[in-house]
Biopython code that builds the backbone (N, CA, C, O; Angstrom):
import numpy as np
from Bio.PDB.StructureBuilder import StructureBuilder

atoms = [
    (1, "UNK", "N", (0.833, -1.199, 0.000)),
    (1, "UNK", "CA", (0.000, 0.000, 0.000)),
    (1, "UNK", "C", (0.873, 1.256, 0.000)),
    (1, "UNK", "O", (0.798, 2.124, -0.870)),
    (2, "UNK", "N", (1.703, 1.283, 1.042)),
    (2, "UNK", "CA", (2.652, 2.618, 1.071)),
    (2, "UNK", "C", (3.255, 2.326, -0.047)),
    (2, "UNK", "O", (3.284, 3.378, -0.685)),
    (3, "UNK", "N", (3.920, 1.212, -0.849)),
    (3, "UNK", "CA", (4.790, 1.647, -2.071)),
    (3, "UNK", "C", (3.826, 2.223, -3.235)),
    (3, "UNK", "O", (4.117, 3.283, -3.788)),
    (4, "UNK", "N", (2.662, 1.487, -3.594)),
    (4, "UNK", "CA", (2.216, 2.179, -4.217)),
    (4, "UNK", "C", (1.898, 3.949, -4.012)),
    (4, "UNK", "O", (2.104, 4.738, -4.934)),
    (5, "UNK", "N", (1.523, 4.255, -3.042)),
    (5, "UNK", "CA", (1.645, 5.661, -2.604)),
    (5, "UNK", "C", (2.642, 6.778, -3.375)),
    (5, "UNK", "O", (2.602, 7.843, -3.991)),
    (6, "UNK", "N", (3.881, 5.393, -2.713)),
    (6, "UNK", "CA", (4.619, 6.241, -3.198)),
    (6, "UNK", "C", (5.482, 6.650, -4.567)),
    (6, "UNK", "O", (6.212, 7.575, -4.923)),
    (7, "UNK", "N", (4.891, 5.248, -5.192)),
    (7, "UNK", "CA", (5.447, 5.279, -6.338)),
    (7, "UNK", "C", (4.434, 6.485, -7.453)),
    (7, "UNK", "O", (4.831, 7.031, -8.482)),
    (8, "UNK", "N", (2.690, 6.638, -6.607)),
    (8, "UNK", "CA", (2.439, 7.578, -7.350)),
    (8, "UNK", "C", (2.662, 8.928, -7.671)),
    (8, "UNK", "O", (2.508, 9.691, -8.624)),
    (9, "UNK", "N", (3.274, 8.938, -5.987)),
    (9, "UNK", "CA", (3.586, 10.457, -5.575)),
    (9, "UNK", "C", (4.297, 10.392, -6.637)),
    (9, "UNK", "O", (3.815, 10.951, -7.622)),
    (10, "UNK", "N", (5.244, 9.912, -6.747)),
    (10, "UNK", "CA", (6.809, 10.047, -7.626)),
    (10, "UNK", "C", (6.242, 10.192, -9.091)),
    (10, "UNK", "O", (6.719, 11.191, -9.629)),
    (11, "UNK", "N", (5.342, 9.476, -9.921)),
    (11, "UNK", "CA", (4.782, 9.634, -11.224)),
    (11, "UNK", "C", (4.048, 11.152, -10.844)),
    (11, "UNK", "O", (4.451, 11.984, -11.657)),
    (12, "UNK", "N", (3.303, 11.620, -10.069)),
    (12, "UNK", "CA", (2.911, 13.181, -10.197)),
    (12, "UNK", "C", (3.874, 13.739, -10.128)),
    (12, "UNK", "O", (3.914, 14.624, -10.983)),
    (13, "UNK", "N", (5.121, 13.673, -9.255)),
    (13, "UNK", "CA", (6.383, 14.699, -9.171)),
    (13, "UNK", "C", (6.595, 14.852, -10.870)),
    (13, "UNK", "O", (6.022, 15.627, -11.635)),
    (14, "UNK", "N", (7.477, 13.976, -11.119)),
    (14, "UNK", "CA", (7.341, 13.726, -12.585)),
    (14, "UNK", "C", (7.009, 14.640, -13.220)),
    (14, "UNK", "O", (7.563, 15.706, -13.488)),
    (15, "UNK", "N", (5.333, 13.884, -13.674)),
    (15, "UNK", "CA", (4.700, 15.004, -14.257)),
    (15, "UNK", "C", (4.533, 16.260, -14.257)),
    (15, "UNK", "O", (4.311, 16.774, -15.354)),
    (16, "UNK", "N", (4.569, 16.852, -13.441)),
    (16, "UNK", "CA", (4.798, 18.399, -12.308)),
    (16, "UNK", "C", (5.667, 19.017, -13.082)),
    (16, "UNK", "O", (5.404, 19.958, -13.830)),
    (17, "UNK", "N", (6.840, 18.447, -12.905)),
    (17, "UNK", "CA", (8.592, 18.742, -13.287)),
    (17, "UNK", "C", (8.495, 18.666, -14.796)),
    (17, "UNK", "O", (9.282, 19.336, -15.464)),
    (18, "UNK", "N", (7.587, 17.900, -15.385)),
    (18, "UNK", "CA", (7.991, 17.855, -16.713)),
    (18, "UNK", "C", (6.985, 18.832, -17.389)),
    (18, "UNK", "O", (7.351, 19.175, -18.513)),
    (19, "UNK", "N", (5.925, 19.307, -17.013)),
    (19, "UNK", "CA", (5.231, 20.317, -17.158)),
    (19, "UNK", "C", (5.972, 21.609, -16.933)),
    (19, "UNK", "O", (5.910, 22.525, -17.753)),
    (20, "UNK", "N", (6.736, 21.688, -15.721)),
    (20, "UNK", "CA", (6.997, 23.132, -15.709)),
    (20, "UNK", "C", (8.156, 23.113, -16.419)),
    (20, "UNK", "O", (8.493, 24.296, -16.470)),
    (21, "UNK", "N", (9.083, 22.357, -17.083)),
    (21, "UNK", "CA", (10.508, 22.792, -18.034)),
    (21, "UNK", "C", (10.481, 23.727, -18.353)),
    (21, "UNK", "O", (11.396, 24.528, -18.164)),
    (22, "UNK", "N", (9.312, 24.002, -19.018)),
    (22, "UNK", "CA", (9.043, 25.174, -20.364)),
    (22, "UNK", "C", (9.159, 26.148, -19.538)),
    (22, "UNK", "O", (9.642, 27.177, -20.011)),
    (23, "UNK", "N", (8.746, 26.153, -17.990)),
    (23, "UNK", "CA", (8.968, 27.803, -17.540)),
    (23, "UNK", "C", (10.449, 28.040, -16.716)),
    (23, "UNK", "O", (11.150, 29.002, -16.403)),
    (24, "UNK", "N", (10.484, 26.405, -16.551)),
    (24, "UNK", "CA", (12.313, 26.594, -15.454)),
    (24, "UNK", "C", (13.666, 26.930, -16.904)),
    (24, "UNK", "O", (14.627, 27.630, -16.582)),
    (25, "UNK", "N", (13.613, 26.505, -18.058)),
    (25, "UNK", "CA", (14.162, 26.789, -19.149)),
    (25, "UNK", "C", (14.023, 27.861, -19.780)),
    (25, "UNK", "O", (15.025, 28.574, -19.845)),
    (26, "UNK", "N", (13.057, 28.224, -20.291)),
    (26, "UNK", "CA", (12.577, 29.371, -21.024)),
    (26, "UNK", "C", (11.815, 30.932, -20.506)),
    (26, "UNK", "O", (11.509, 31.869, -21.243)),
    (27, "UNK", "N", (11.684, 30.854, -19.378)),
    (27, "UNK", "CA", (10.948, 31.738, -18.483)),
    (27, "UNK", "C", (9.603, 32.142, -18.916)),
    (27, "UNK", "O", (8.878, 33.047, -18.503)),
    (28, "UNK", "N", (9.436, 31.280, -19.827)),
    (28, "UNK", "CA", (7.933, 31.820, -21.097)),
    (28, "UNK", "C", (6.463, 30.797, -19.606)),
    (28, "UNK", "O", (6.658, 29.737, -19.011)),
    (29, "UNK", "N", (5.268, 31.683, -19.531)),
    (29, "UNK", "CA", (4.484, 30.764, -18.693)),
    (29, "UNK", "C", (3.806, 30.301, -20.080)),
    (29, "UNK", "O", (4.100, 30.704, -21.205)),
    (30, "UNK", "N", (2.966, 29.491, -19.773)),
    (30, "UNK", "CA", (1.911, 28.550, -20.575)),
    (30, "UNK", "C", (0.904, 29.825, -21.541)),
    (30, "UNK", "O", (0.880, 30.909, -20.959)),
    (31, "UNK", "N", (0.294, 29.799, -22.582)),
    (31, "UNK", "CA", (-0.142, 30.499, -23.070)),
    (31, "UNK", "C", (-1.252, 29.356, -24.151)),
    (31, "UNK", "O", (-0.904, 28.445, -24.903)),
    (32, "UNK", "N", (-2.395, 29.787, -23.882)),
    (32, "UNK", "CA", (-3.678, 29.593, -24.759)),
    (32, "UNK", "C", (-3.343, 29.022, -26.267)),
    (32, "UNK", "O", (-2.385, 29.167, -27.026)),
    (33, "UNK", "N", (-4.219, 28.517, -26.317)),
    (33, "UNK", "CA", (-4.164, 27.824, -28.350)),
    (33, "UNK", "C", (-4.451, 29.105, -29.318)),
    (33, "UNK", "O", (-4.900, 30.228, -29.086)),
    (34, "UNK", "N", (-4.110, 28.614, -30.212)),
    (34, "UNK", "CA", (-3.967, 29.889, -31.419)),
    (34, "UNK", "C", (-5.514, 29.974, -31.715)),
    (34, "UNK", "O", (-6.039, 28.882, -31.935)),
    (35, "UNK", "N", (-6.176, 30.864, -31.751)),
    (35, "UNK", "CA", (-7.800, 31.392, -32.036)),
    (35, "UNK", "C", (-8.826, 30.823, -30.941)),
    (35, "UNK", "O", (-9.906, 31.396, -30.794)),
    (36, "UNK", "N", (-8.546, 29.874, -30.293)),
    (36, "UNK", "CA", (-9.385, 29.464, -29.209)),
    (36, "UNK", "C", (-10.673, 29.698, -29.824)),
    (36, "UNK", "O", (-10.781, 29.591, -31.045)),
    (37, "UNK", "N", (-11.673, 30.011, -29.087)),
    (37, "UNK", "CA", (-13.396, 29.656, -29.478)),
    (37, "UNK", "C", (-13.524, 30.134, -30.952)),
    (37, "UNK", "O", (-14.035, 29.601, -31.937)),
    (38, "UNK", "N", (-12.665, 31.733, -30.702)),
    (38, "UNK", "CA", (-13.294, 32.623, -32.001)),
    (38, "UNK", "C", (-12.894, 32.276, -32.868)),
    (38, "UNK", "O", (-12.960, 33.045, -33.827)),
    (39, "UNK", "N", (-12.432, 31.325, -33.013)),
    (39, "UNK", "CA", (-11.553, 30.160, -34.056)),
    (39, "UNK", "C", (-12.537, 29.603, -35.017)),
    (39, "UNK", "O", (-12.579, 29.456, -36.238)),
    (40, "UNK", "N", (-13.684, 29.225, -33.531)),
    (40, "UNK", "CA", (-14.871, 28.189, -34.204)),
    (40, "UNK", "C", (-15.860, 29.177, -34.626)),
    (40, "UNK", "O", (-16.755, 28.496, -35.127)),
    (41, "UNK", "N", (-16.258, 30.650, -34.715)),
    (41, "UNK", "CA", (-17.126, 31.691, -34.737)),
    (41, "UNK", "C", (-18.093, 32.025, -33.500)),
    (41, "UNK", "O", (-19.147, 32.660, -33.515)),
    (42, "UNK", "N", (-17.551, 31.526, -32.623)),
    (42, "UNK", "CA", (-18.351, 31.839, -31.067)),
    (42, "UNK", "C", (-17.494, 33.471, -30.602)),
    (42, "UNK", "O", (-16.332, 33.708, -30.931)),
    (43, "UNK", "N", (-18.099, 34.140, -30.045)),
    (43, "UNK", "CA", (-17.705, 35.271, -29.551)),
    (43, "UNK", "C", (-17.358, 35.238, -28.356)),
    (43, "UNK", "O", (-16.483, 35.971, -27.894)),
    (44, "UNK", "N", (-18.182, 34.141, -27.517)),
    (44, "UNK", "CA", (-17.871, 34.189, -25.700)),
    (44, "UNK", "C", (-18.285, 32.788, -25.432)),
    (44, "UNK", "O", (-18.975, 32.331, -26.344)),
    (45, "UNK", "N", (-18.083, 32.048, -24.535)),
    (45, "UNK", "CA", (-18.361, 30.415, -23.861)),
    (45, "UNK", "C", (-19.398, 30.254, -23.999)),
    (45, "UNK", "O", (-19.746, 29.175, -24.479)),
    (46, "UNK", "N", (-20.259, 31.116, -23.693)),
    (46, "UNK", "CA", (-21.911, 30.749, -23.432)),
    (46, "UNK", "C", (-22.864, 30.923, -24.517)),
    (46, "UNK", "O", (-22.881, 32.068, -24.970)),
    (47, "UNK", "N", (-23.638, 30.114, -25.038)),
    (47, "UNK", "CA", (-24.619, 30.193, -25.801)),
    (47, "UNK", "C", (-25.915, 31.582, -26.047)),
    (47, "UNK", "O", (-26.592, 31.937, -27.012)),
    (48, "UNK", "N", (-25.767, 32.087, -24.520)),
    (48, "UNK", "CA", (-26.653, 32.776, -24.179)),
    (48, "UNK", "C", (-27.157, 34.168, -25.319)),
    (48, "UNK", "O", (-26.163, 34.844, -25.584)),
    (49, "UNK", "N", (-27.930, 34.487, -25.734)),
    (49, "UNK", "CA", (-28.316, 35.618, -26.553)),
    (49, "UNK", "C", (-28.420, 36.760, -26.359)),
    (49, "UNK", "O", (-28.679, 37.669, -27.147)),
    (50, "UNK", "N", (-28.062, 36.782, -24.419)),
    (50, "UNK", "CA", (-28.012, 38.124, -23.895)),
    (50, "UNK", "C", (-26.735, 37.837, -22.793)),
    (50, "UNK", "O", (-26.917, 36.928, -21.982)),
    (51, "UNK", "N", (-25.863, 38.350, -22.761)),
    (51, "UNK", "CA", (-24.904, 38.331, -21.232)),
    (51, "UNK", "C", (-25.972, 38.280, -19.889)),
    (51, "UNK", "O", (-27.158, 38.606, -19.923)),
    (52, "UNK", "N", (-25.149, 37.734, -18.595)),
    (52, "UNK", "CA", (-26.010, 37.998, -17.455)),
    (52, "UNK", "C", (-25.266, 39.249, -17.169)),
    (52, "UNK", "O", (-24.247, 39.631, -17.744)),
    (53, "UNK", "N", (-25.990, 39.918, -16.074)),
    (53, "UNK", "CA", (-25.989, 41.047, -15.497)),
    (53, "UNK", "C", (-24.534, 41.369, -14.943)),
    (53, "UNK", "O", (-23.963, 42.451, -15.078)),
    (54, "UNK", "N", (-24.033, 40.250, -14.297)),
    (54, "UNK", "CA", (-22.450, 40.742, -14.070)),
    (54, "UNK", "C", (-21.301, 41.268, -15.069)),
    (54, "UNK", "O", (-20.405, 42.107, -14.972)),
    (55, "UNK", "N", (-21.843, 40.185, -16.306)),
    (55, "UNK", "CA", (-20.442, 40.548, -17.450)),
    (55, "UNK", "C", (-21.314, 41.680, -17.917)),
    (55, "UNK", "O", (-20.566, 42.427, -18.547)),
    (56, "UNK", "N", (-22.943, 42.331, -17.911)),
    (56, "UNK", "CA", (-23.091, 43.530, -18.535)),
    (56, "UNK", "C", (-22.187, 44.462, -17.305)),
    (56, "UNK", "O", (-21.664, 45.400, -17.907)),
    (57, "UNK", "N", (-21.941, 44.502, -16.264)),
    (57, "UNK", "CA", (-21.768, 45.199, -15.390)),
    (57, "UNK", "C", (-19.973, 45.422, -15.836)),
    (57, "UNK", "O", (-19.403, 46.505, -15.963)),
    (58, "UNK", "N", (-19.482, 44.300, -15.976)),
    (58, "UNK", "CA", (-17.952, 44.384, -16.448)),
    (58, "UNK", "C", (-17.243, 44.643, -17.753)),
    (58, "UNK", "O", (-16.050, 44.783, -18.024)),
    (59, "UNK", "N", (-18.897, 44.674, -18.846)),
    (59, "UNK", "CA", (-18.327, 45.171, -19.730)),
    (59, "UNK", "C", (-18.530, 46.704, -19.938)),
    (59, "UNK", "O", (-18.191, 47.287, -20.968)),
    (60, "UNK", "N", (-19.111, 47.296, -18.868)),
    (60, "UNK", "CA", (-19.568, 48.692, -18.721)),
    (60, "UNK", "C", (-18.315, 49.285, -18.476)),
    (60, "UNK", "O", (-17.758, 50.080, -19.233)),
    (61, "UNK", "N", (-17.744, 48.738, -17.028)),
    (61, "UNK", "CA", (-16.148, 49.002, -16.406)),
    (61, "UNK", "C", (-15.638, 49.441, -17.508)),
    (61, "UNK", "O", (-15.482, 50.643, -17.723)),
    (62, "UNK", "N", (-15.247, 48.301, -18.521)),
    (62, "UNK", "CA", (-14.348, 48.010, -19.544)),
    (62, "UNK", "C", (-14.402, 49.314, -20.214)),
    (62, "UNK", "O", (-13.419, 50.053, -20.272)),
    (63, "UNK", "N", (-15.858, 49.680, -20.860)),
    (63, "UNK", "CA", (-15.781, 50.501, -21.759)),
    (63, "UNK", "C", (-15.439, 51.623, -21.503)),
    (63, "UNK", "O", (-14.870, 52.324, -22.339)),
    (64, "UNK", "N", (-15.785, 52.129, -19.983)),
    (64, "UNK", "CA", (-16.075, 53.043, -19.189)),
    (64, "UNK", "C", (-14.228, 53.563, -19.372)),
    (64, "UNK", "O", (-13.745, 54.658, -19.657)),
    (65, "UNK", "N", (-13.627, 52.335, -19.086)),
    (65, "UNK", "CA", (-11.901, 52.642, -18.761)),
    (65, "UNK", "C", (-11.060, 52.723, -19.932)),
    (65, "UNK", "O", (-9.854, 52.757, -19.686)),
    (66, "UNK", "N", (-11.347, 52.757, -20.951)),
    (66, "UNK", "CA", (-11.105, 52.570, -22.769)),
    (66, "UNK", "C", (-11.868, 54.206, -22.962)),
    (66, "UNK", "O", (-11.415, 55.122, -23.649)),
    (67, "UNK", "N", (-12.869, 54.220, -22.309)),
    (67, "UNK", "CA", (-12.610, 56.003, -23.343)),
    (67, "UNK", "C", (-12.556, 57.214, -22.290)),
    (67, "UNK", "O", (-12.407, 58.370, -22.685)),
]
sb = StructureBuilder()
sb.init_structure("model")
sb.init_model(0)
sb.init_chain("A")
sb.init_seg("    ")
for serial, (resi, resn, name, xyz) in enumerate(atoms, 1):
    if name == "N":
        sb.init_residue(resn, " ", resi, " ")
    sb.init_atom(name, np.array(xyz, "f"), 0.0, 1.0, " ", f" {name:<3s}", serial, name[0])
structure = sb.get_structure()
């Protein structure tokens, strides 16, 4: 029981370590896929035909701080 434990710990270390190379080598962090949604012609995650009230509230901020 404990070896397995520990042999998983050791496969997540691993993985961990081999995930972060790219930032202990290159100092670059992780960065998004090329076009993501608007790739597929979606504008935002949600299907919805109207925003809810918070993202109208944050896209008010937004605009508010842009002009």
């Amino acid at each position: 029981m404990v070896l397995t434990f520990l042999a998983t710990f050791a496969v997540f270390l691993l993985v961990i370590f081999g995930m972060s190379l790219g930032w202990i080598i290159k100092r670059k962090s992780i960065q998004g896929s090329c076009g993501g949604i608007s790739s597929i012609g979606m504008e935002k995650v949600c299907d919805c035909p109207e925003p809810c009230d918070a993202r109208k509230k944050r896209m008010a901020r937004d605009q508010h701080r842009i002009i």
